[in-house]
C-alpha positions, 0 to 999 in steps of 0.5 A, a space after each residue: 389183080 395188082 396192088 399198089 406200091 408207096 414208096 415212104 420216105 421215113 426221115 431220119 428215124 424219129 417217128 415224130 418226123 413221118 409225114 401224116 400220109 406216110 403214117 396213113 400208108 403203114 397203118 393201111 399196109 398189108 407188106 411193110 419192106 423196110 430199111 435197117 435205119 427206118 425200123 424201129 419205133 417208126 414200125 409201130 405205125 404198122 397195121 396189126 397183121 402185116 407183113 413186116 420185111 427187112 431188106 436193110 442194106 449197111 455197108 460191110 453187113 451180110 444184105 440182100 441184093 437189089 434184085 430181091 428186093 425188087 422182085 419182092 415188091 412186084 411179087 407182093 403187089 402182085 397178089 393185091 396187097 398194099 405195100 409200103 417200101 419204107 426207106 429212110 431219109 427222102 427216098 428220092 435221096 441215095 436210096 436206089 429208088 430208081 432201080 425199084 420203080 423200073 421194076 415196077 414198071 415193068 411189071 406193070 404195078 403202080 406206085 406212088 412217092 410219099 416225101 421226107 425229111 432229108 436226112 442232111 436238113 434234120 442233121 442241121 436242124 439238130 445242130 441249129 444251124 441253117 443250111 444256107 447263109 445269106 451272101 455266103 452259102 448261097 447253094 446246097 448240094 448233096 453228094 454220095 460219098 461211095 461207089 458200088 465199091 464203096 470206095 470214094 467216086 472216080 468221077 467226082 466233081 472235086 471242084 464243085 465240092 470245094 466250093 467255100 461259098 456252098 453248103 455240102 452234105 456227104 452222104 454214105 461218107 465216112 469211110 471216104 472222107 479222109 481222102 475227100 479232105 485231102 482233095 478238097 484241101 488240094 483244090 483251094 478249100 481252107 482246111 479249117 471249113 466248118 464242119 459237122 459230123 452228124 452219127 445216129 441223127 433222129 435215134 436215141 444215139 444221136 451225136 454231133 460232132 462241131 469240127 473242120 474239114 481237116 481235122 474230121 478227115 484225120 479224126 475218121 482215117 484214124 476211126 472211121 466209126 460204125 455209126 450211120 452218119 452224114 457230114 455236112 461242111 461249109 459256111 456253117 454258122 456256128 459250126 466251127 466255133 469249137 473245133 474237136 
């Protein structure tokens, strides 16, 4: 007997955000294994009784590995539990999804997708400011801003980042960013891009930073903070009009 695994993407915290399916899978869940940043109000949603499990996982915090929390959804749903694996943001988005769905399909368990909101598109709905321009942002992208080591990339494509006319969302970035806006810089974009450091987006801390590219990668190689935080820069409108 096996039971089912929903992946639900719990945007960037605000409850008011989850999707009407992703409410109906935590209140009809037996296991809830949750991340760090989709706890909170969002797991009041829970069905009285389940089980509640945190596999959160923050940069320079003590976190459990991906193999554990891996066998844990195969060994709840082996039982025939309904279980969610609530991840923050869209789940599809820099959440290691894939490694999880490979274990359950190994084990022979189905599962199913439940989308969100994007952490980067509720950062820029906070702020008020589109994500694309008409005639000069034309393209988004969405990039990780470390490796397993948690240093910036070795392959990444600085030539695509600094592209002036693409709107950028950097995930995971702020301990690299200093050293990613000195290469953006190095490759043709002006230093004064707008900018946006958004901390805590969709919880009660939630700040936005209006900057430049230059002047937030000094900002974050003086203090890098400890925040969860997403940057975002480009063509943004409005973005840079006050510069921190």
């Amino acid at each position: 007997m096996s039971g089912l695994v929903s992946f639900v993407s719990a945007g960037p915290g605000d409850p008011e955000l989850l999707t009407l399916k992703a409410v109906a899978r935590l209140q009809a869940a037996d296991a809830v294994l949750f991340d760090d940043l989709s706890s909170g109000p969002i797991l009041d949603h829970a069905r009285a009784g389940a089980d509640l499990v945190s596999v959160g996982k923050r940069a320079g915090r003590p976190s459990p590995r991906q193999g554990h929390v891996s066998r844990l959804l195969v060994d709840y749903a082996r039982t025939g539990a309904r279980v969610v694996r609530l991840k923050s943001g869209d789940s599809g988005l820099f959440g290691r999804l894939e490694e999880e769905i490979a274990a359950l399909t190994e084990a022979g368990i189905g599962f199913e997708i439940i989308p969100g909101v994007p952490s980067a598109c509720a950062a820029a709905a906070a702020a008020g400011i589109p994500l694309t321009r008409r005639l000069t942002a034309r393209r988004v992208q969405f990039v990780t801003g470390h490796d397993t080591s948690g240093g910036l990339p070795d392959d990444i494509n600085i030539a695509a980042l600094a592209d002036p006319s693409a709107t950028t969302a950097v995930f995971m970035g702020r301990r690299t960013f200093a050293a990613l806006s000195r290469a953006l810089v190095a490759h043709g974009l002006p230093p004064h891009t707008p900018a946006l450091l958004a901390e805590a987006v969709g919880h009660p801390g939630q700040a936005l930073t209006r900057t430049t590219v230059a002047a937030l990668g000094a900002r974050l190689a003086a203090d890098p903070g400890a925040a969860p935080a997403l940057i975002l820069y480009g063509p943004l409108s409005d973005a840079g009009d006050n510069p921190a």
